[in-house]
DODREN-272193 format. One record per residue (C-alpha): residue number from 1; chain; y, x, z. Coordinates in pm, 1 decimal. Each point is the difference from the previous one (the first is absolute). Layout:
BEGIN
<atom NUM,'A',<Y,X,Z>> ...
This chain:
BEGIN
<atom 1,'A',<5911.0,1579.2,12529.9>> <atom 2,'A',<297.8,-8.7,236.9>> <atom 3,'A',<336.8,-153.2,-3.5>> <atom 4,'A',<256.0,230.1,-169.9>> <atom 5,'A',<117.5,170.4,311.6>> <atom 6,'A',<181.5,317.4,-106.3>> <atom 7,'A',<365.3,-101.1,-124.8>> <atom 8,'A',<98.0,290.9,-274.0>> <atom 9,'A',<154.0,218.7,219.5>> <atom 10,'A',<-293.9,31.5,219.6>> <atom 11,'A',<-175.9,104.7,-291.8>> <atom 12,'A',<240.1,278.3,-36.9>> <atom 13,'A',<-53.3,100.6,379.9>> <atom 14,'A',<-343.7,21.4,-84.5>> <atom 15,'A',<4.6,193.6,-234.9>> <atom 16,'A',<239.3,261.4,142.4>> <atom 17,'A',<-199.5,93.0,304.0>> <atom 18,'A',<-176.7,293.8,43.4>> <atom 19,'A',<-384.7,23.5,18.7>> <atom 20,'A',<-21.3,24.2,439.7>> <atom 21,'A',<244.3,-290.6,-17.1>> <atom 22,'A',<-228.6,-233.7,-254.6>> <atom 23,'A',<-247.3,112.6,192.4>> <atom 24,'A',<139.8,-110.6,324.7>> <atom 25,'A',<43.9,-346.9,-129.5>> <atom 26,'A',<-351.7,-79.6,-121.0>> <atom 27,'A',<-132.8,65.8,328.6>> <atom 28,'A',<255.2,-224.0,160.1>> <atom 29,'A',<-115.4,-347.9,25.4>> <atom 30,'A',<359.6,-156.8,25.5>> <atom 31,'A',<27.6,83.9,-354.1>> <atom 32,'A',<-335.6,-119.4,-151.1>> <atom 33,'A',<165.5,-238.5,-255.7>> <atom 34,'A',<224.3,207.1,-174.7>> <atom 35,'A',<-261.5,262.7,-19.8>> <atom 36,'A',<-227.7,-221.0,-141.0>> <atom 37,'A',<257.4,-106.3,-252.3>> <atom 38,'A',<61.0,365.0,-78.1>> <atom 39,'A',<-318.7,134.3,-51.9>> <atom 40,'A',<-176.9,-346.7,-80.3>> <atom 41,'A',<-294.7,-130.6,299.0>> <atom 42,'A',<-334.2,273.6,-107.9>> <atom 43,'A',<260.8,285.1,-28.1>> <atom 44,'A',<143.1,-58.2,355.2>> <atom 45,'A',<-317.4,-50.6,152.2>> <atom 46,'A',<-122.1,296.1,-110.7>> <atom 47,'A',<285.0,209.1,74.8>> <atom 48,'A',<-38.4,-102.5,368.3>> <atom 49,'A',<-367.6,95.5,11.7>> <atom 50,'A',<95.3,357.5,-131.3>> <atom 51,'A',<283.8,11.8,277.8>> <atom 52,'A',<-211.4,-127.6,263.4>> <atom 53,'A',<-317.4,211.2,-84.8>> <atom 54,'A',<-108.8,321.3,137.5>> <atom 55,'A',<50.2,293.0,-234.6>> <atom 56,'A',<-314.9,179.6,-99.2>> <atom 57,'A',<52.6,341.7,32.9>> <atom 58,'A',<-325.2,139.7,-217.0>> <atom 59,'A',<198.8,69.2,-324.4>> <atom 60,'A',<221.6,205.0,187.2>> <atom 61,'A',<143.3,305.0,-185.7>> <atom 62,'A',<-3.0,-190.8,-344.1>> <atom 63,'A',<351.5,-51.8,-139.8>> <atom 64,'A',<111.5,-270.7,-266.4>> <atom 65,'A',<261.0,25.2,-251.5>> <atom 66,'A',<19.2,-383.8,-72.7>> <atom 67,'A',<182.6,-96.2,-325.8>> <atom 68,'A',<195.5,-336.6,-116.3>> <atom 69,'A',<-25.3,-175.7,-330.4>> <atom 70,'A',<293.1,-67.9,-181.9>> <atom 71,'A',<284.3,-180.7,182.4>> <atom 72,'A',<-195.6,85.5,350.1>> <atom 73,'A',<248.5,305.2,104.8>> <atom 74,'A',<327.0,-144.1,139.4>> <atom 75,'A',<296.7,138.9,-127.6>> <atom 76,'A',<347.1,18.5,217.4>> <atom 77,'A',<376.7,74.0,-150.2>> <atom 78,'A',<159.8,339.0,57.0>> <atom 79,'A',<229.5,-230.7,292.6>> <atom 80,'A',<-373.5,-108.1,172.3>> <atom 81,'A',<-51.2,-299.2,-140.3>> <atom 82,'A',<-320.2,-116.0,-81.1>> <atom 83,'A',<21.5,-100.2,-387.2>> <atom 84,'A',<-401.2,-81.6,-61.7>> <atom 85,'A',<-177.5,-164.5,126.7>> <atom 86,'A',<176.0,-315.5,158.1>> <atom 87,'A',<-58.7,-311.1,-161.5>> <atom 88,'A',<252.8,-183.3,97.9>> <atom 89,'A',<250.7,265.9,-90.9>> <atom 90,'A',<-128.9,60.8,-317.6>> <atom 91,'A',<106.2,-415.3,-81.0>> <atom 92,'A',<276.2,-37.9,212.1>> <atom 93,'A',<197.6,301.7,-44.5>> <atom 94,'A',<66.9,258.7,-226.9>> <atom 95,'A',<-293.3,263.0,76.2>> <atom 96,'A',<-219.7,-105.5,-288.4>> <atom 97,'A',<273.6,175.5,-232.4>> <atom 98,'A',<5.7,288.2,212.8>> <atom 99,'A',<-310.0,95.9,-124.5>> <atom 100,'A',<100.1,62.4,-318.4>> <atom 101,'A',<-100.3,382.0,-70.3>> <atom 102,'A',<208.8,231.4,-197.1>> <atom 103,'A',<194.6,317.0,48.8>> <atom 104,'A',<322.2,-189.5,101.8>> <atom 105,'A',<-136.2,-232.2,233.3>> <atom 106,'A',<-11.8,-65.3,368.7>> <atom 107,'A',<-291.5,261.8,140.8>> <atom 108,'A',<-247.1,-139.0,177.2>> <atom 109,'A',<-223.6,215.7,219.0>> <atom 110,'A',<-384.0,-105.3,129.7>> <atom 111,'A',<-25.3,-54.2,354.3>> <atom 112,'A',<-356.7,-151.6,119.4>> <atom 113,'A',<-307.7,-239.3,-129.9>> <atom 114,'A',<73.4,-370.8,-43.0>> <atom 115,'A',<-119.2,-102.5,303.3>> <atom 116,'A',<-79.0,-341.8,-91.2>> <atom 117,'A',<-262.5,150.8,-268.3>> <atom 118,'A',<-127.7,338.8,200.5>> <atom 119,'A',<15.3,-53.4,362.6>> <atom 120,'A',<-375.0,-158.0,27.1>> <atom 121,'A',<-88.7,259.7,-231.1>> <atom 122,'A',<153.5,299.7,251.0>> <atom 123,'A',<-72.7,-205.8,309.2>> <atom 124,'A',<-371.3,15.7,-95.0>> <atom 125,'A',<-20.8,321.4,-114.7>> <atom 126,'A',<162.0,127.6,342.3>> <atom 127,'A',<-229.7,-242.3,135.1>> <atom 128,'A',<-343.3,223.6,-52.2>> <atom 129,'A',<193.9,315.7,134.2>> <atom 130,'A',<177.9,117.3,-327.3>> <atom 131,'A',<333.8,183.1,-12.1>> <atom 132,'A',<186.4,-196.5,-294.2>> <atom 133,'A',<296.9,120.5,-169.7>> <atom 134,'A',<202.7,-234.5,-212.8>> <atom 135,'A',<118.5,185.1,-345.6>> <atom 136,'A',<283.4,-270.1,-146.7>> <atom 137,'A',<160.4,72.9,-347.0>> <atom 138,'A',<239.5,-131.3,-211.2>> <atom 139,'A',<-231.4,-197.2,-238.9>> <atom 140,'A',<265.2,-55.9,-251.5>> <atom 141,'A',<17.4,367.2,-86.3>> <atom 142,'A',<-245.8,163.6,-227.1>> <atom 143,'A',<-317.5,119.7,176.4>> <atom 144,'A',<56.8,362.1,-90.0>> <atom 145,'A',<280.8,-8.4,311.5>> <atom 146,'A',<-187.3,-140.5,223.6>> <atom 147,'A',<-286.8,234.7,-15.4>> <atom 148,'A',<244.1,265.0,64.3>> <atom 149,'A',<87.4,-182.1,320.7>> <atom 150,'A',<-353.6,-36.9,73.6>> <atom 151,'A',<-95.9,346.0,-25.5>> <atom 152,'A',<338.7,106.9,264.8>> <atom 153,'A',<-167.2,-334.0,238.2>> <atom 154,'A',<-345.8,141.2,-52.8>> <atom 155,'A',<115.6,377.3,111.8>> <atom 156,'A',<197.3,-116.1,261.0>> <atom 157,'A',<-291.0,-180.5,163.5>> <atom 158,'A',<-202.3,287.8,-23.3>> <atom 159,'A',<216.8,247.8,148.2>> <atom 160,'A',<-89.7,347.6,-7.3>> <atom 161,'A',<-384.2,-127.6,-5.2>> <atom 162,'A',<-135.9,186.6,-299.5>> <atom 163,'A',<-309.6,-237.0,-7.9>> <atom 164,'A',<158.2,-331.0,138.9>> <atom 165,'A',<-152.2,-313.1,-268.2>> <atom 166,'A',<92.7,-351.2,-3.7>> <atom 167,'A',<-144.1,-320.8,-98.8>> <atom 168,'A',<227.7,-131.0,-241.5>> <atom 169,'A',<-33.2,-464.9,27.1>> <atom 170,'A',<188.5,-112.9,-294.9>> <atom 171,'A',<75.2,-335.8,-106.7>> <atom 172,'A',<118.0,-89.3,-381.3>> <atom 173,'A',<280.5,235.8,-114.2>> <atom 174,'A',<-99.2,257.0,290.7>> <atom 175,'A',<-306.7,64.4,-163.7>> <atom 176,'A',<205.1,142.3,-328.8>> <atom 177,'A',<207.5,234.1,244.1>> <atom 178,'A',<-249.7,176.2,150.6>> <atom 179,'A',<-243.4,29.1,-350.7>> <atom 180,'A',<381.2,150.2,-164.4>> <atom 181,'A',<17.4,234.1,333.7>> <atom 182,'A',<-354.1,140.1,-65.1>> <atom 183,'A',<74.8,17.1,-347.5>> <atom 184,'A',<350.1,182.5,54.0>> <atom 185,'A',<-95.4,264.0,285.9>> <atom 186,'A',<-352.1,63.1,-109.1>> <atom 187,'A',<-234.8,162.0,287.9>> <atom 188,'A',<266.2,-14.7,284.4>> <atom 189,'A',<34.1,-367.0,-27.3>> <atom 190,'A',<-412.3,-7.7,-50.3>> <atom 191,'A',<-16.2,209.1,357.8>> <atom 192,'A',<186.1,-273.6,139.3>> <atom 193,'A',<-195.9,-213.9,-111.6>> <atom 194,'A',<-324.0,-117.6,197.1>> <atom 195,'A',<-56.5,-365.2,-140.7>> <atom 196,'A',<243.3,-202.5,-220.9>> <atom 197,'A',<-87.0,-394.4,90.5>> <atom 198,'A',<172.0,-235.2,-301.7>> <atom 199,'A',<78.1,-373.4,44.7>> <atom 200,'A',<41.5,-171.0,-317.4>> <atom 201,'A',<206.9,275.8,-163.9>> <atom 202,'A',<28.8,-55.1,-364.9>> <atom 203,'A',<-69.8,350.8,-159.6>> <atom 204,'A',<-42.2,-166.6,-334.6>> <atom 205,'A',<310.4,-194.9,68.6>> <atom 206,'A',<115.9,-350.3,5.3>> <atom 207,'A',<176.5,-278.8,-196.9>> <atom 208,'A',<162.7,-164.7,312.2>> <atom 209,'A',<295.7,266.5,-53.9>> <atom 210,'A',<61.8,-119.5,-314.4>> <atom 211,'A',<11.6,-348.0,111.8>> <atom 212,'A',<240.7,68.8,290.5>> <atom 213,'A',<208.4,186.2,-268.8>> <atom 214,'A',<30.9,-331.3,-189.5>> <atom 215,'A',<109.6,-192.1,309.8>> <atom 216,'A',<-267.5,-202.4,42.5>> <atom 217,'A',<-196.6,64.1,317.2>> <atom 218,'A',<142.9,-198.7,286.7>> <atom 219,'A',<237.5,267.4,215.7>> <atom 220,'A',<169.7,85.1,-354.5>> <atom 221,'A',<58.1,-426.2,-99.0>> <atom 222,'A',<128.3,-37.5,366.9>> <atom 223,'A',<253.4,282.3,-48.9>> <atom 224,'A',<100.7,-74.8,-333.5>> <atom 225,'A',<99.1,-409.7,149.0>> <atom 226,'A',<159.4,169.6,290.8>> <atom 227,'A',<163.3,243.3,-292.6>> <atom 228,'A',<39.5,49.0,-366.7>> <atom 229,'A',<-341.0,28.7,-154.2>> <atom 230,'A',<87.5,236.3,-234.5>> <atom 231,'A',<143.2,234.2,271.1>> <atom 232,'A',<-300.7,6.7,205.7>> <atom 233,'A',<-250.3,109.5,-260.7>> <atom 234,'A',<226.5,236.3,-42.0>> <atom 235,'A',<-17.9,125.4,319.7>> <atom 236,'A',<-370.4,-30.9,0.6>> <atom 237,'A',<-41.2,168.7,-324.4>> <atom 238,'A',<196.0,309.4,129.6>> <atom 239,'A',<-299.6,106.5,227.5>> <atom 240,'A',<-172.3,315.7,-210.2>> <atom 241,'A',<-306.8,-53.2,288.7>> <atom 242,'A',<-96.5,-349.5,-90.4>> <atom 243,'A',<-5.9,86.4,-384.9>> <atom 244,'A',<-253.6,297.2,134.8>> <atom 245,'A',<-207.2,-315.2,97.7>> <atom 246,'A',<18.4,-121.6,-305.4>> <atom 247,'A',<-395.2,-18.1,-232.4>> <atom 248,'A',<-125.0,313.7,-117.4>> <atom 249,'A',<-7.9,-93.3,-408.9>> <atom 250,'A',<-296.4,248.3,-40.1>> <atom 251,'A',<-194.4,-224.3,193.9>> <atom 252,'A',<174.8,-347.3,-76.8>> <atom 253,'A',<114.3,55.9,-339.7>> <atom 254,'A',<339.9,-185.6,-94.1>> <atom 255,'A',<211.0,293.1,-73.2>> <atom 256,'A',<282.0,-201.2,-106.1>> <atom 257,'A',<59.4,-128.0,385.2>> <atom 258,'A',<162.9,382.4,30.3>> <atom 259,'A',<269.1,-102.6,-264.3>> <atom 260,'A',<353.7,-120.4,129.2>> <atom 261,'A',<-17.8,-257.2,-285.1>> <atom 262,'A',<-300.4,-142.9,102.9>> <atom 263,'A',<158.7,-139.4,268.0>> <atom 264,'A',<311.7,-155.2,-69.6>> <atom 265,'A',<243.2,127.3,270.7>> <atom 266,'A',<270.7,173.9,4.2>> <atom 267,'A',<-89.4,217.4,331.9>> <atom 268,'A',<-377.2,104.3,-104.1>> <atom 269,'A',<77.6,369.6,41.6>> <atom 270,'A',<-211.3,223.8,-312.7>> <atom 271,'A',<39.4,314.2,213.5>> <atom 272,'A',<-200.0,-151.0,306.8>> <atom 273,'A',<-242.2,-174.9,-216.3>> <atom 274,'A',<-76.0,315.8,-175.8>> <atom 275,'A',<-48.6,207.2,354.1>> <atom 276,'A',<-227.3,-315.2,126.7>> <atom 277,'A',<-271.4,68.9,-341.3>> <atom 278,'A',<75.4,466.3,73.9>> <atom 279,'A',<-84.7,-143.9,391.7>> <atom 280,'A',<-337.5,-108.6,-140.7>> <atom 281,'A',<-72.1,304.3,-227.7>> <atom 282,'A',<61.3,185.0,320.8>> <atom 283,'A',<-149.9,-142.9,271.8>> <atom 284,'A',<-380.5,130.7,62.6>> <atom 285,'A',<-107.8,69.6,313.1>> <atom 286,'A',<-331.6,-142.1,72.0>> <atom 287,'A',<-191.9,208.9,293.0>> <atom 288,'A',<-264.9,-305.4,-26.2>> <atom 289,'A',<-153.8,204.6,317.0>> <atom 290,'A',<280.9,-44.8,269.3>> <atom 291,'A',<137.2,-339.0,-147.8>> <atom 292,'A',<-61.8,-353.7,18.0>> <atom 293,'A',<61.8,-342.0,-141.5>> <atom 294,'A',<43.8,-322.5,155.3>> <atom 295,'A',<118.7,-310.0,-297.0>> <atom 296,'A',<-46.2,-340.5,-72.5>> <atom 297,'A',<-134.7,-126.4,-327.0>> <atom 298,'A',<-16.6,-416.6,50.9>> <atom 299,'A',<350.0,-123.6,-28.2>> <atom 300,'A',<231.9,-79.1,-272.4>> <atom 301,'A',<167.8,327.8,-135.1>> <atom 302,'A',<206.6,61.3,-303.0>> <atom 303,'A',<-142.1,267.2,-244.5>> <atom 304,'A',<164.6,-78.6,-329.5>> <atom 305,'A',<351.9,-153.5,-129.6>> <atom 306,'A',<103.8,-153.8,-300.4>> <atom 307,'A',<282.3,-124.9,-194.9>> <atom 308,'A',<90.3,-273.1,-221.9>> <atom 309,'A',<356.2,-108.2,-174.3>> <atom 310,'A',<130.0,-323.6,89.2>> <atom 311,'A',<312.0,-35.5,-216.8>> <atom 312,'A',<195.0,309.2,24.8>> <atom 313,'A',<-172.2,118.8,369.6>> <atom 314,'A',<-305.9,129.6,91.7>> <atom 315,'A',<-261.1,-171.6,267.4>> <atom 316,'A',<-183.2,223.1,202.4>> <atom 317,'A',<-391.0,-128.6,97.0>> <atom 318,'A',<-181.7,228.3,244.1>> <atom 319,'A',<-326.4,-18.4,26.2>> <atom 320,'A',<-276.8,77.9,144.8>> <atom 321,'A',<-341.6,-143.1,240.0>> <atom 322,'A',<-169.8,63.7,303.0>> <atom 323,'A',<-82.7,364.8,39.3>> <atom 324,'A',<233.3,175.4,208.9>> <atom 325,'A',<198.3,-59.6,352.8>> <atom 326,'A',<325.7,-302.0,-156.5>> <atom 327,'A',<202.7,360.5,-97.5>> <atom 328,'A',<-251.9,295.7,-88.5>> <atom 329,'A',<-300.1,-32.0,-265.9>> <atom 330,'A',<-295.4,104.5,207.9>> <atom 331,'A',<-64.8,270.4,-340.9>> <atom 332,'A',<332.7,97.9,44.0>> <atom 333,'A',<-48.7,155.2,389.1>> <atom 334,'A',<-348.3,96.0,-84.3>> <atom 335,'A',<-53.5,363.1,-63.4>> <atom 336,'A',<-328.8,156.2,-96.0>> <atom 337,'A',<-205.8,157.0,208.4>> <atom 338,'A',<177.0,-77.0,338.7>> <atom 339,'A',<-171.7,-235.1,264.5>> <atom 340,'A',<115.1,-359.2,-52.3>> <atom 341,'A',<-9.1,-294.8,241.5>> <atom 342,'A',<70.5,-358.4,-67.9>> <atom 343,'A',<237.7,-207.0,192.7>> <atom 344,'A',<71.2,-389.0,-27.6>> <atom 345,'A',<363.9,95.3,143.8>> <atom 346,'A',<305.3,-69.4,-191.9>> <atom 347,'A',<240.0,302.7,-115.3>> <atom 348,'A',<256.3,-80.5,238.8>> <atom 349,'A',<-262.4,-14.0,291.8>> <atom 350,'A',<-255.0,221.9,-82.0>> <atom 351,'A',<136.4,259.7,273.1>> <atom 352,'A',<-30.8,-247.8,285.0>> <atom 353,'A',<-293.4,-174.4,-76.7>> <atom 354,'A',<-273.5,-14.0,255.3>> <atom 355,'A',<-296.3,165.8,-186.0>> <atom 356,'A',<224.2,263.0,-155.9>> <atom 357,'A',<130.6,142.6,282.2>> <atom 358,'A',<-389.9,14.7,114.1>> <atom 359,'A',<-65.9,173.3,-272.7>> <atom 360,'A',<212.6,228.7,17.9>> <atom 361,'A',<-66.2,137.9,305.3>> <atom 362,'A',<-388.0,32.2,-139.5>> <atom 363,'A',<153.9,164.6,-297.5>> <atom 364,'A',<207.9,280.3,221.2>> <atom 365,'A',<-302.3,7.8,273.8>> <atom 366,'A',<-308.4,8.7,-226.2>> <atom 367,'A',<103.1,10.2,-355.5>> <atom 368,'A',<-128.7,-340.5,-52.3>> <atom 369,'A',<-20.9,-388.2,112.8>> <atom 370,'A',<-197.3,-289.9,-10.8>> <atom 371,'A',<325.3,-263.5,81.6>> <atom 372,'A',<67.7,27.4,-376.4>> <atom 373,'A',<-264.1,-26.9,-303.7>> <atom 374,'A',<-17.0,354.9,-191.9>> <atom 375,'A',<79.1,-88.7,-383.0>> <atom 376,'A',<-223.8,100.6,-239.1>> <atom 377,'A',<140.8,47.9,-342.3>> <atom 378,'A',<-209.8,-188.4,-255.4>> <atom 379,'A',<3.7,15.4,-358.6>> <atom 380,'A',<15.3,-245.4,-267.7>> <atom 381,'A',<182.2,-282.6,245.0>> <atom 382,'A',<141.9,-201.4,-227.7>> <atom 383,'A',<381.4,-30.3,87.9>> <atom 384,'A',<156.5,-371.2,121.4>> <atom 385,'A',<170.4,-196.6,-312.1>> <atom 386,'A',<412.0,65.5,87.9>> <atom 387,'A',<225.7,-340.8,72.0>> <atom 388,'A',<353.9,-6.2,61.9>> <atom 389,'A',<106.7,91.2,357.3>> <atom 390,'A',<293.3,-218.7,140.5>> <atom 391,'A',<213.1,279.8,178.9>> <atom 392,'A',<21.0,-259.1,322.7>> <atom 393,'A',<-414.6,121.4,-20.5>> <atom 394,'A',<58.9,359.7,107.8>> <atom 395,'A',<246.1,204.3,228.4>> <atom 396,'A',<114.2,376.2,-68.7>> <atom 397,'A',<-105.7,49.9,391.0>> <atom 398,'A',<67.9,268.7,244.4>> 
């Protein structure tokens, strides 16, 4: 732990520059502090062993299509601003209600990978000789739209190459855009497609959505003191991708958590929440031989809510136990059939962590690893008793 360094505006700076420029400071020793309180002490240090390593150059010809979770694709205003993410904008200033999404708002555009959450993640995927493209999206639009991006990103990379495949690495949300793009263009996205690598995506869904919805995970509170509460759920509730995050009711039950009224504000929008449960009915793609899981299944993770009236308003419990990653249900990213590894990596930092980017490599070079332990599905496990999560427990991550 360092001294707080990095004054606000630096923090903006930061954030602004360009990947050769970030790059350019971690390997500069005159500014080891502030990149240590940017990226936090492990994260630094391992950046500067990628940088200062020797590529390998045995993977070459292998491309990457690397994917964000939601919130991980930076979004900049039509005047080049950069809207999301910046921290210390999003408090400070006004951007946090410029992300409000709606036909007469401000458009926002994606322009690159968080780098704060993916540069390890590219760094050490360049690292072993891989070409890696960076696919960002504008998470708060419904999935459908960006797998039609996807598909023009995918055919652009390939060129006129006929047979040209990818490795598709995708953390959280990603994982949803590329199973929607198989689903959507059929055998030419399958052509594309040699191996489909998912990091704690939640194909079953999730309940953190919900709880971000209500205000109560910590980025929402902090915007709503900086702002009127009420306004930024708003905002947050106007994002038609999160509710496509939301749990699949087939598989959790609780159909009433798709009802406007179940919910008690104003801004819950029926239309998206009905698209989020068609999302579910429609999403199938499972090619269990070129994919590949990688979750978590020993922290605290929400997978049920409940009400109860307190006088004339409604308190919301979520609960839940230790069997996923803090925000996805380890049953909710399993899928049947496909080759599942087990990670002790948080959602947020499942992409960057040591013995998952290890195993990934195995995965793309081999088709399997001994970093991670292969899960074998058991039956008859009986399931954790459920206790109230405090929303200070868990963090709708990257």
């Amino acid at each position: 732990m360092v001294d707080q360094i990095l004054a606000p505006e630096h923090f903006c700076y930061l954030n602004s520059l360009s990947e050769t420029q970030l790059k350019h400071y971690i390997q500069n020793e005159t500014y080891r502090p502030q990149m240590i309180e940017y990226f936090g002490q492990q994260e630094y240090e391992s950046l500067r062993e990628l940088l200062a390593a020797r590529p390998n150059f045995s993977t070459l010809g292998t491309e990457i299509i690397l994917l964000p979770g939601i919130m991980g694709s930076e979004l900049m205003d039509e005047k080049g601003s950069k809207v999301w993410v910046n921290p210390v904008d999003l408090i400070i200033r006004n951007n946090f209600l410029l992300l409000l999404h709606s036909d007469d708002a401000i458009p926002l555009r994606p322009i690159g990978l968080y780098q704060g959450a993916y540069l390890k993640t590219k760094l050490s995927l360049e690292n072993k000789g891989y070409t890696v493209h960076s696919f960002a999206y504008d998470w708060r639009k419904p999935i459908g739209e960006s797998t039609n991006r996807l598909n023009d990103f995918v055919e652009m990379q390939a060129g006129n190459k006929r047979n040209k495949q990818f490795v598709f690495v995708a953390h959280s949300m990603g994982g949803l855009v590329v199973r929607r793009y198989l689903d959507i263009f059929g055998m030419q996205a399958e052509d594309r497609l040699d191996k489909l690598i998912m990091l704690g995506t939640p194909n079953k869904g999730s309940y953190l959505p919900f709880m971000a919805m209500k205000g109560d995970i910590p980025i929402v509170k902090i915007a709503g003191f900086r702002y009127d509460g009420a306004a930024v759920r708003k905002i947050v509730q106007s994002f038609p991708g999160l509710y496509e995050l939301c749990p699949n009711v087939e598989i959790f039950g609780q159909p009433d958590i798709y009802t406007t009224g179940y919910w008690n504000e104003e801004s819950i929008n029926a239309q998206y929440l009905k698209a989020a449960q068609n999302f579910h009915l429609n999403i199938r793609a499972n090619i269990p031989e070129k994919m590949f899981l990688i979750a978590n299944r020993s922290l605290k993770t929400i997978t049920r809510v409940e009400r109860e009236q307190v006088g004339n308003n409604w308190r919301y419990k979520f609960l839940g136990a230790r069997v996923g990653d803090g925000t996805v249900a380890f049953d909710s990213a399993y899928l049947n059939d496909v080759t599942t590894y087990e990670t002790n990596a948080d959602h947020g930092s499942i992409q960057k962590n040591d013995n998952v980017l290890f195993a990934i490599h195995d995965l793309i070079d081999r088709g399997r690893t001994h970093y991670l332990d292969r899960y074998r599905k058991v039956f008859g496990d009986d399931s954790p008793p459920l206790e109230e999560i405090n929303p200070d427990e868990v963090v709708l991550e990257l």
